[in-house]
C-alpha positions as CSV (number, residue, x, y, z in Angstrom):
1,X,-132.9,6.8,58.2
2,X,-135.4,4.8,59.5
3,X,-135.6,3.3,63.0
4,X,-137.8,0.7,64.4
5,X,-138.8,0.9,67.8
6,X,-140.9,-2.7,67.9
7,X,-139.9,-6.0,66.7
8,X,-143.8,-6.7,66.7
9,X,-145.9,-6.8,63.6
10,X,-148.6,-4.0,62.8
11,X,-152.1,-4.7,63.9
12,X,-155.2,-3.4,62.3
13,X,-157.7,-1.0,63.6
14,X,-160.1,-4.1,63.9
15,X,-157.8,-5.7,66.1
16,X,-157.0,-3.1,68.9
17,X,-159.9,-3.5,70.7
18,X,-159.9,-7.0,70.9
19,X,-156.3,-7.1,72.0
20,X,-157.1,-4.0,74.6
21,X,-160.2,-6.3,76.1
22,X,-157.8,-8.7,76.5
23,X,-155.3,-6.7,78.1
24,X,-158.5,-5.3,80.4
25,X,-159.6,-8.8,81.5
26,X,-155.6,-10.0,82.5
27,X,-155.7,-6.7,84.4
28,X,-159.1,-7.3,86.6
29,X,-158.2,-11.1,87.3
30,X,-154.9,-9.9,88.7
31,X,-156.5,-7.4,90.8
32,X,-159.3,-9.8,91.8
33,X,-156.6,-12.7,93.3
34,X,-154.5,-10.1,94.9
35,X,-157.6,-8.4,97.4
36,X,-160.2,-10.2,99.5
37,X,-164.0,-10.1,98.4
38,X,-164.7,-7.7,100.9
39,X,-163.5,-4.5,101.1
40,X,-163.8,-1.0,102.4
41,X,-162.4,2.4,100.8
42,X,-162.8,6.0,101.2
43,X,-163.6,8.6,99.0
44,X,-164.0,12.4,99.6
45,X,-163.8,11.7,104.1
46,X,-166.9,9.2,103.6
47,X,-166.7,5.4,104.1
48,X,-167.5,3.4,101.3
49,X,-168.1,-0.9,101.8
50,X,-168.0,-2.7,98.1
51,X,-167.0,-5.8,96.3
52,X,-164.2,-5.6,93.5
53,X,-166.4,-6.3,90.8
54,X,-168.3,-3.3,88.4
55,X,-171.4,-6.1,88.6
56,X,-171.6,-6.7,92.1
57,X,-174.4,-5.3,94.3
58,X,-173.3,-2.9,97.0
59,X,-173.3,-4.2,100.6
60,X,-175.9,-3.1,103.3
């Protein structure tokens, strides 16, 4: 017996990283519009100040 748990067509190994980009850039523009630019977190007891984005110079 064989039983289908998608209704979506196969993709190729060429195409999963494309589609997992894609998925990756949805995910970081979601993020981006939900927190302000500035923003502090802390890791490990110390204070950390950055911005959201991997590109982004760290603040003074």
């Amino acid at each position: 017996m064989y039983v289908s748990y998608s209704n979506l067509d196969p993709i190729s190994q060429e195409m999963l990283p494309d589609a997992m980009d894609g998925v990756i850039v949805a995910v970081e523009r979601s993020i981006v519009s939900e927190i302000p630019t500035r923003f502090g977190f802390m890791l490990d007891g110390h204070m950390r100040r950055s911005n959201i984005l991997r590109s982004s110079p760290a603040m003074k």
